[in-house]
KEKOL-530160 format. One record per residue (C-alpha): residue number from 0; x, y, z; residue in one letter. Coordinates in nm, 4 decimals. Layout:
BEGIN
R   seq         px         py         pz   type
R   NUM          X          Y          Z      A
...
***
This chain:
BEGIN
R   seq         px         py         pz   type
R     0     1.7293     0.1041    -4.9241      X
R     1     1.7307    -0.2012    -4.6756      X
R     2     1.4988    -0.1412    -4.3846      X
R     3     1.7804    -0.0517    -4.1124      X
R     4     1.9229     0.2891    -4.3305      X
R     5     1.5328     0.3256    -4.3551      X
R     6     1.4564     0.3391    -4.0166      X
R     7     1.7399     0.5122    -3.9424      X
R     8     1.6274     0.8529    -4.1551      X
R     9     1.2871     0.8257    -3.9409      X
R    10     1.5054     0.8053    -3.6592      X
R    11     1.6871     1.0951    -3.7501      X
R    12     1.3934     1.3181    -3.8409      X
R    13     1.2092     1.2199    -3.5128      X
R    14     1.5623     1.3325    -3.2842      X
R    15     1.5583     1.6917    -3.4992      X
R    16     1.1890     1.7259    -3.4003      X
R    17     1.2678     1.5983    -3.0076      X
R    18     1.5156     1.8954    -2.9851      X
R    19     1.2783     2.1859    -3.1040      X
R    20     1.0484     2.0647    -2.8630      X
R    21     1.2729     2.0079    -2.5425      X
R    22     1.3890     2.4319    -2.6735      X
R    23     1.0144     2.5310    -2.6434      X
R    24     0.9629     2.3611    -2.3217      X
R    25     1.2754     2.4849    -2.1457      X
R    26     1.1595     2.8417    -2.2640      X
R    27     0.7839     2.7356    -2.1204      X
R    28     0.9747     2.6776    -1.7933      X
R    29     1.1229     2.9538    -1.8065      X
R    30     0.8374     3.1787    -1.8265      X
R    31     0.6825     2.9958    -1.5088      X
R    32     0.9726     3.1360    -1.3320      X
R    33     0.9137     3.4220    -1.4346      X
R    34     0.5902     3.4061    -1.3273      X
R    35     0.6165     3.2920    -0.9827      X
R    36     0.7212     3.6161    -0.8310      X
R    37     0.4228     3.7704    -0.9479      X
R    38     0.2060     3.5134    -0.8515      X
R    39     0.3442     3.5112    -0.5053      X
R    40     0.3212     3.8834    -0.4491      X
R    41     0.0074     3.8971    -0.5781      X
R    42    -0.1323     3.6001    -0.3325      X
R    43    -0.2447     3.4336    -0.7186      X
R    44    -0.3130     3.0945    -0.6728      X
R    45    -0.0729     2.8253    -0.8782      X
R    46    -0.4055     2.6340    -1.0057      X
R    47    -0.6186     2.7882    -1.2300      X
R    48    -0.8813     2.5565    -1.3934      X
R    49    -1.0825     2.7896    -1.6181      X
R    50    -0.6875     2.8982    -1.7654      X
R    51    -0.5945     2.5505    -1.7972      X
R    52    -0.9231     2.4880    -2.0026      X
R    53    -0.8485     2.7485    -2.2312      X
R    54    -0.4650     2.6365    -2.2924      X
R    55    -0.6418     2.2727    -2.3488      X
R    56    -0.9142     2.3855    -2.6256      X
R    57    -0.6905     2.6551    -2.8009      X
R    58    -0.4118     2.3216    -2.8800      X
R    59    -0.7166     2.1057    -2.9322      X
R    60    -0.8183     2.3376    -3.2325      X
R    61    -0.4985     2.3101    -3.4326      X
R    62    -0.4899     1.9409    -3.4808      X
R    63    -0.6809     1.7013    -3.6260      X
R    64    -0.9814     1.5434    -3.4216      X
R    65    -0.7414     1.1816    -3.4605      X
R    66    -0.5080     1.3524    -3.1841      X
R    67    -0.7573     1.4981    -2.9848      X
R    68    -0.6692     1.3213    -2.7412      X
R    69    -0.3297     1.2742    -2.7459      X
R    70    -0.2975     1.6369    -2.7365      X
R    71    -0.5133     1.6785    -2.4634      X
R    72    -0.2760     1.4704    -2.2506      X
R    73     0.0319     1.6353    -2.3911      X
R    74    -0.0578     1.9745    -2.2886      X
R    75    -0.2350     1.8568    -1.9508      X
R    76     0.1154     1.7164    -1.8616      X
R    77     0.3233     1.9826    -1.9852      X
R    78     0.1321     2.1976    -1.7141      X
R    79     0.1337     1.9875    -1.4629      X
R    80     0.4944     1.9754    -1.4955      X
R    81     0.4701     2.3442    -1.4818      X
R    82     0.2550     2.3783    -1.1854      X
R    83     0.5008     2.1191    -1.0004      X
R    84     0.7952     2.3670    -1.1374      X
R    85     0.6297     2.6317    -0.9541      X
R    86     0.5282     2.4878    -0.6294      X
R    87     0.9589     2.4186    -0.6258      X
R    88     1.0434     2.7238    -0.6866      X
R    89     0.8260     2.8899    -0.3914      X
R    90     0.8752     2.6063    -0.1588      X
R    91     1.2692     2.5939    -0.2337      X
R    92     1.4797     2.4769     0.0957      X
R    93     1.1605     2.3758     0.2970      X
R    94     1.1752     2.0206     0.2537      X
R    95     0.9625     1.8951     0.5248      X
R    96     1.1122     1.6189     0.7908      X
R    97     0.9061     1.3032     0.6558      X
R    98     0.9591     1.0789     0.9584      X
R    99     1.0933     1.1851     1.2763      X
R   100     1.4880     1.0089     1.3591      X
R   101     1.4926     0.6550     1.4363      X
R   102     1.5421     0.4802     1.7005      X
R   103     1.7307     0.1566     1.7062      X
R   104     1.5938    -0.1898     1.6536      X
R   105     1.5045    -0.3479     2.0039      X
R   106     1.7263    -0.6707     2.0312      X
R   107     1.6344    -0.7902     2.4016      X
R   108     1.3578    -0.8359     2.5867      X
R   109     1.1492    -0.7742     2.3293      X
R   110     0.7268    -0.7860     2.3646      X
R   111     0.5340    -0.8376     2.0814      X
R   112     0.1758    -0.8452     2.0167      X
R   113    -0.0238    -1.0342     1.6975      X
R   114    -0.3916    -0.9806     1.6384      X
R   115    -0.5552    -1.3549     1.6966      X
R   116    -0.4830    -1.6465     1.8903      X
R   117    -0.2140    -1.9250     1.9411      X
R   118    -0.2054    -2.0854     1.5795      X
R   119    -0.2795    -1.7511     1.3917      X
R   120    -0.0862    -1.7018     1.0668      X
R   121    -0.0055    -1.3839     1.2695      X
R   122     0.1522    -1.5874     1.5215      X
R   123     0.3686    -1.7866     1.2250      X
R   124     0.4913    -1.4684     1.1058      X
R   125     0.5802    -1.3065     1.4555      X
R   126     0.7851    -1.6437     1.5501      X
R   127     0.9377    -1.5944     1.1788      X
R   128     1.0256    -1.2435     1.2788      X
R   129     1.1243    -1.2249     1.6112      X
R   130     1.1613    -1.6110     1.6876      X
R   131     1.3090    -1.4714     2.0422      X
R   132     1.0339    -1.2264     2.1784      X
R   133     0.8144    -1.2839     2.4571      X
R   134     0.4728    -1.3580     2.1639      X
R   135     0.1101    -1.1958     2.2901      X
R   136    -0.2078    -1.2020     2.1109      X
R   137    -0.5173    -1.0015     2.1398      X
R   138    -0.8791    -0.9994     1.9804      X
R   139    -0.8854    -0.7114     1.7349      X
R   140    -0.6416    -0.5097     1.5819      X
R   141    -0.7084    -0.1694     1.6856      X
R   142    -0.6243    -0.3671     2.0382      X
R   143    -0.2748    -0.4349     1.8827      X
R   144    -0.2445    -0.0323     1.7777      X
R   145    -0.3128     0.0199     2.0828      X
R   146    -0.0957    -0.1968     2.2772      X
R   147     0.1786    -0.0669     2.1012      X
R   148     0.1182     0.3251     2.1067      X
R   149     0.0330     0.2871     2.4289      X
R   150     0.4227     0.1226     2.4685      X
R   151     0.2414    -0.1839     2.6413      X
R   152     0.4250    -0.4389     2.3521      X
R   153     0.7287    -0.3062     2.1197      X
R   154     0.6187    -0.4528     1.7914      X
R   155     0.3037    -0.5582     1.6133      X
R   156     0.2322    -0.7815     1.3479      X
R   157    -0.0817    -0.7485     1.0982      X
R   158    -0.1900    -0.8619     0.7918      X
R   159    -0.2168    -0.5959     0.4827      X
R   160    -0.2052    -0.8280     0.2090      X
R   161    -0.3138    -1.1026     0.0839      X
R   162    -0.1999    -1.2470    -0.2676      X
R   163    -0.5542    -1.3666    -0.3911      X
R   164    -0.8210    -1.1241    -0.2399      X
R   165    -0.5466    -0.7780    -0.1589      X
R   166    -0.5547    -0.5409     0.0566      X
R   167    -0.6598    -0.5464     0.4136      X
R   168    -0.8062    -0.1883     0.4522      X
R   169    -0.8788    -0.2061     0.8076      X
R   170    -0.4854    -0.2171     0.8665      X
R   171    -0.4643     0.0266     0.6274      X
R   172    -0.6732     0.3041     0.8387      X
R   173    -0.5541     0.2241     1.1703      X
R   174    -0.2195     0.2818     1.0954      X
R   175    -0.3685     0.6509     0.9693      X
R   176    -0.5633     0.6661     1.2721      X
R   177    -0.2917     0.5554     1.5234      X
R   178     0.0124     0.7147     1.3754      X
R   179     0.2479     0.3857     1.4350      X
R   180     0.4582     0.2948     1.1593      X
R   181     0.5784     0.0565     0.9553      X
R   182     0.9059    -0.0979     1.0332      X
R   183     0.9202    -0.4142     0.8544      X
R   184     0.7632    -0.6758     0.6183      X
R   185     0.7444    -1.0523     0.5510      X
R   186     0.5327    -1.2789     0.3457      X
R   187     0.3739    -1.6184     0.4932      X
R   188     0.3107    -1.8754     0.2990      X
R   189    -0.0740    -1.9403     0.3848      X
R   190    -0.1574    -2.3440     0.4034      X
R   191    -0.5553    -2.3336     0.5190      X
R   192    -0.6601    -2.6994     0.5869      X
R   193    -0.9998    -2.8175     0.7184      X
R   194    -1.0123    -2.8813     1.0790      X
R   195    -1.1984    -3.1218     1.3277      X
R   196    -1.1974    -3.3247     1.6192      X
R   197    -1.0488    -3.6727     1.6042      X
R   198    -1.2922    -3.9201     1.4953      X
R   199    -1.4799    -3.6557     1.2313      X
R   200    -1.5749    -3.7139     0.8939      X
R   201    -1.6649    -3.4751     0.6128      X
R   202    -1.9929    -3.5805     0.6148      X
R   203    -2.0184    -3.5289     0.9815      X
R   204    -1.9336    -3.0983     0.9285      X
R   205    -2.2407    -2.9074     0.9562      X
R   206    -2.0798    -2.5541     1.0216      X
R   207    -1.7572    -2.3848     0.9926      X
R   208    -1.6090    -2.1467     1.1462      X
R   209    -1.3062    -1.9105     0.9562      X
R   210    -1.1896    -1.5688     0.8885      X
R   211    -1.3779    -1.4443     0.6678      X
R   212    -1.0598    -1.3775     0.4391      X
R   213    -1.0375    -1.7819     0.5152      X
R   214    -1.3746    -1.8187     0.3155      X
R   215    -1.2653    -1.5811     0.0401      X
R   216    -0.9776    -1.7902    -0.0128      X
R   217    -1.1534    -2.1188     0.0341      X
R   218    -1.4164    -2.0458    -0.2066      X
R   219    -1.3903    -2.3387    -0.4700      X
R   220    -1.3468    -2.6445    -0.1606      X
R   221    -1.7023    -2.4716    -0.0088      X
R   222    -1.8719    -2.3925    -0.3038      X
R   223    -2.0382    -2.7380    -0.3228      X
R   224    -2.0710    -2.7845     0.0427      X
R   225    -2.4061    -2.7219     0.2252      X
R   226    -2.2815    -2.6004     0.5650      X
R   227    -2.3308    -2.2745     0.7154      X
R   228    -2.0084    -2.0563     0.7055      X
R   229    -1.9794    -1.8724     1.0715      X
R   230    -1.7583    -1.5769     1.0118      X
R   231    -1.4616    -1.5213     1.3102      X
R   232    -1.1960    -1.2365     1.4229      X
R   233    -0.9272    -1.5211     1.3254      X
R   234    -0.8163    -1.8514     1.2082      X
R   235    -0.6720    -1.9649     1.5169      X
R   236    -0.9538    -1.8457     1.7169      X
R   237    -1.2131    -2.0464     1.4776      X
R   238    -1.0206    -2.3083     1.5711      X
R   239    -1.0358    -2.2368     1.9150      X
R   240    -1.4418    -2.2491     1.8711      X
R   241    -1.4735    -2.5652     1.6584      X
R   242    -1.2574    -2.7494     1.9501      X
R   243    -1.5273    -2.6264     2.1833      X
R   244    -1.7857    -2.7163     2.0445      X
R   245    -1.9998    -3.0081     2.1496      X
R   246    -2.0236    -3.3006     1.9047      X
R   247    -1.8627    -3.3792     1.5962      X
R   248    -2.0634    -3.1329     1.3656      X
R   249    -1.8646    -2.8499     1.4022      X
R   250    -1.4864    -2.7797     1.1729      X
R   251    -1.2515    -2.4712     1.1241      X
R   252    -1.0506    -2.3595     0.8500      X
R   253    -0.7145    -2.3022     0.9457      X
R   254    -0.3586    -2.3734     1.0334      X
R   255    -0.1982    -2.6582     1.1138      X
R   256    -0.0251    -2.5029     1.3865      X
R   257    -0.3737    -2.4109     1.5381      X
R   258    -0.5023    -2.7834     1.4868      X
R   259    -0.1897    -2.8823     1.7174      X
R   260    -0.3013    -2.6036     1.9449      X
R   261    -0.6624    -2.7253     1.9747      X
R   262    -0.6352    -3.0863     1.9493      X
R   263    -0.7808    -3.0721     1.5956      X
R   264    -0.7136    -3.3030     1.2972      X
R   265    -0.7039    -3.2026     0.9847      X
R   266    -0.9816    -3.3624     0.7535      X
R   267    -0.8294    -3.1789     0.4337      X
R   268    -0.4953    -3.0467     0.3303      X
R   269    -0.4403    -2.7601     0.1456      X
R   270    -0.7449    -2.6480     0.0563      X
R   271    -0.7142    -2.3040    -0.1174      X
R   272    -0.8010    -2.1865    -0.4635      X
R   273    -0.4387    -2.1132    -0.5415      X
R   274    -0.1540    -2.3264    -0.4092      X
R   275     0.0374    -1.9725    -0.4156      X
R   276    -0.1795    -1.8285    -0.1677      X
R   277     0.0490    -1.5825     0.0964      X
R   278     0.0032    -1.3126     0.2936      X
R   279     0.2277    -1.0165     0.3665      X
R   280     0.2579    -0.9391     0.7521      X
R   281     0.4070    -0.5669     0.8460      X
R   282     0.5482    -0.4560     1.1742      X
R   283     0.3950    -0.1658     1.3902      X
R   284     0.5863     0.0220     1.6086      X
R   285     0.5229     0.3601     1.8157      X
R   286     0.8635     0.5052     1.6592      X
R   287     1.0107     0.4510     1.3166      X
R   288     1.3475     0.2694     1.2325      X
R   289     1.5351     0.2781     0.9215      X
R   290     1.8921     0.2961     0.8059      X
R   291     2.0993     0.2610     0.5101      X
R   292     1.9889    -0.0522     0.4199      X
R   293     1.6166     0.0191     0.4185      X
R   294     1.4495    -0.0114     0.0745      X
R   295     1.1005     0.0318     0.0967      X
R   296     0.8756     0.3085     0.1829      X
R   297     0.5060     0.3735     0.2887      X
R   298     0.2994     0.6815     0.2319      X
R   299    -0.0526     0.7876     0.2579      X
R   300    -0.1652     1.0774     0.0993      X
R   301    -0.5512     1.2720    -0.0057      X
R   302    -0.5699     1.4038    -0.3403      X
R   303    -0.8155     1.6679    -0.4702      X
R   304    -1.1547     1.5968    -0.5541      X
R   305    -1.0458     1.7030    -0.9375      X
R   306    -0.9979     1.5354    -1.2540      X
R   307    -0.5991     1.4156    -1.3019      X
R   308    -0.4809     1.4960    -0.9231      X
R   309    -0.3893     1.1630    -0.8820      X
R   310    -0.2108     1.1554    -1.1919      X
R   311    -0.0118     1.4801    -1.0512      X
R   312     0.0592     1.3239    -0.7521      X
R   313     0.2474     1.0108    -0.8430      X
R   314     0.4070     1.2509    -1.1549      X
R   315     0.7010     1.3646    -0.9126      X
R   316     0.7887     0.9447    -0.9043      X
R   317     0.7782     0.9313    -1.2614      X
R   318     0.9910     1.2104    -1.3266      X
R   319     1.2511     1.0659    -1.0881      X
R   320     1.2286     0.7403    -1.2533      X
R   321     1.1375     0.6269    -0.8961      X
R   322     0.9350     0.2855    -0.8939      X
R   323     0.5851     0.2578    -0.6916      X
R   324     0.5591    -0.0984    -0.6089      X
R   325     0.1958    -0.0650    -0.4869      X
R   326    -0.1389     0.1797    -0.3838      X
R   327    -0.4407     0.1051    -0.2575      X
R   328    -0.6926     0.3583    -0.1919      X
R   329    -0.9607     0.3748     0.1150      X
R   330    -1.2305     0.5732     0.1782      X
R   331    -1.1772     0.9026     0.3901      X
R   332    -1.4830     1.0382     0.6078      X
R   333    -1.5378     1.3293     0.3814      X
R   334    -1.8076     1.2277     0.0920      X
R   335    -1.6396     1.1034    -0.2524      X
R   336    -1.2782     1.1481    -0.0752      X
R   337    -1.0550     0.9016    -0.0693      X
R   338    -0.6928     0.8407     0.0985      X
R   339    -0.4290     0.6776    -0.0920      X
R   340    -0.1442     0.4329     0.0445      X
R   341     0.1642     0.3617    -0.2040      X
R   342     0.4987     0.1873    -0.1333      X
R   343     0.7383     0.2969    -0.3220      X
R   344     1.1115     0.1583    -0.3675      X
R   345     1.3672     0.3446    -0.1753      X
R   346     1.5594     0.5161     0.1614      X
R   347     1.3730     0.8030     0.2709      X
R   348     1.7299     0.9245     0.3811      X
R   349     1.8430     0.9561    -0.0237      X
R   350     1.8218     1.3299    -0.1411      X
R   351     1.6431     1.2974    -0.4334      X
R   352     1.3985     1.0589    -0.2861      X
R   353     1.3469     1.3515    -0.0327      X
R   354     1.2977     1.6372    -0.3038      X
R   355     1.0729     1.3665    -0.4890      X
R   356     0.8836     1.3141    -0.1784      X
R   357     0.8306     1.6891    -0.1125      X
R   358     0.7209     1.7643    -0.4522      X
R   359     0.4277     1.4720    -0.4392      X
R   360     0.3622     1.6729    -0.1006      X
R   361     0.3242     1.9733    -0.2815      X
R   362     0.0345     1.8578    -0.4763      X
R   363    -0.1674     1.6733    -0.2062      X
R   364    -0.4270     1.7322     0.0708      X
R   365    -0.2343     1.5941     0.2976      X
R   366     0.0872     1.3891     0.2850      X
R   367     0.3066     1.1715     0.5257      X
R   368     0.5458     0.8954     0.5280      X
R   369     0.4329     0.5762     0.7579      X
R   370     0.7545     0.3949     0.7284      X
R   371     1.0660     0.2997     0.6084      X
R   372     1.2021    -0.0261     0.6281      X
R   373     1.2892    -0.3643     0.4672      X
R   374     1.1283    -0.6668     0.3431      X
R   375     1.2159    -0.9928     0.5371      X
***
């Protein structure tokens, strides 16, 4: 028997054994439908941990100790799947309205606000996004949340991402704690260079001043360099300090736009660990705006403080064969909490994307959708 007919018996045996157990699980199913009446009129809560402990152990005990584990994680998703069943069944036709409608993209007259200064890799990827907008640019970005919710500027651009050191959380929370949303997304290629007065030499630099994401992506041109490291809210405004600065002692890292700004030079080129460094900008503003085309989507959601709720929450995008292209988690102000922001590829205006979307809501804390939009 040639390998091939051989595999093909296995193959054979394995499909028989897939079909008992798809019959058992439908009939599962169909006893938590059962089920759910009762539980509902009874006020019986769909989670029961001490139950699902006793399910667990009883399955553990008719295998061998090799598939402990695997078994474990079989029957732990077979009632999860159940518990998600059931939460569908009581919440049927209440799909909740994710994002409120949108409102057209704003074509004239448009303000927009970055977080920095003239020459802030903020302020390439606002002229790369809306190269005909009246540009603004304040200290801090809560002041650019702010701004915008406040319907003093349209748009706003921040940094969330950053290809070598990842997420920016403080972006992260403020769009929780603002309620803007995201409406679009670029990448910016990220060019850091080493910046002076005229006349300055390397061994002239005493201190620089950077970003401190600037430092962090510095790291191997300053690790054998004995100046002191000043931390700033921005590139382009560390440039802004090292070109007021008295004497020649005093550099930046930054842009080379911000060296033109500041009547810098730039003493090195290039200088970051990778030459792939980027960062991805997103768009802020105080409504959402999406449409057919759209093909990304934000959410932030809280989990409970129990073993394999996370796992239950992102098991709805699994099922639907729906891809998550990213999460991050941040800390929440309750102790051991944490929030959770995933992207995930899709239109929030595609049905099943909306019963996926519901079910993850199902199983979480808290849900909501932050955006949906398009990558530039």
């Amino acid at each position: 028997m040639n390998d091939k007919k051989e595999i093909a018996i296995f193959r054979e045996v394995i499909d028989g054994v897939d079909r008992e157990i798809v019959k058992l699980f439908e009939r599962r199913m169909i006893l938590t439908k059962e089920i759910v009446d009762y539980k509902m009129e009874n006020n019986i809560a769909i989670y029961d941990v001490d139950r699902e402990q006793v399910i667990v152990d009883g399955a553990t005990a008719l295998v061998d100790k090799e598939l402990y584990g695997e078994v474990i994680l079989l029957m732990r998703s077979i009632m999860a799947l159940g518990r998600e069943y059931q939460r569908s069944l009581m919440f049927s036709g209440a799909a909740p309205d994710f994002l409120p409608a949108p409102r057209p993209r704003k074509l004239s007259n448009v303000k927009c606000i970055y977080q920095g200064a003239p020459g802030a890799w903020s302020e390439h990827a606002a002229i790369k996004l809306f190269p005909n907008a009246a540009l603004s640019s304040a200290d801090y970005f809560e002041d650019v949340f702010r701004m915008v919710k406040d319907g003093e500027a349209d748009y706003g651009i921040l940094p969330i991402e950053n290809s070598k050191t990842g997420a920016i959380g403080e972006t992260y929370d403020l769009l929780r704690s603002y309620g803007c949303y995201i409406v679009s997304r670029t990448w910016i290629d990220i060019k850091h260079c080493l910046l002076a007065k005229p006349g300055a030499a390397l061994r002239d630099i005493r201190e620089v001043y950077s970003h401190p994401e600037g430092f962090k992506q510095c790291r191997r041109f300053l690790q054998d360099k004995s100046w002191d490291l000043i931390a700033s809210s921005n590139t382009a405004v560390a440039a802004e300090k090292a070109a007021s600065s008295e004497g020649i002692r005093t550099a930046a890292i930054g842009s080379r736009m911000a060296a033109e700004h500041n009547g810098l030079t730039a003493l090195s080129e290039d200088i970051m660990d990778s030459d792939k460094n980027r960062t991805s900008f997103v768009v802020i503003a105080a409504q959402p705006e999406y449409d057919g085309e759209s093909d990304l989507i934000s959410i932030s959601f809280a989990a409970a403080h129990r073993s394999g709720s996370l796992c239950e929450a992102l098991l709805p995008f699994m099922a639907a064969g729906i891809n998550l292209t990213r999460i991050e988690s941040r800390p929440s102000s309750t102790a051991r909490a944490y929030r959770f922001f995933a992207e995930i590829s899709g239109n929030i205006q595609d049905s099943r994307m909306i019963e996926t979307l519901t079910h993850a809501a199902n199983v979480t804390e808290y849900f909501e959708v932050i955006g949906c939009y398009r990558q530039v």
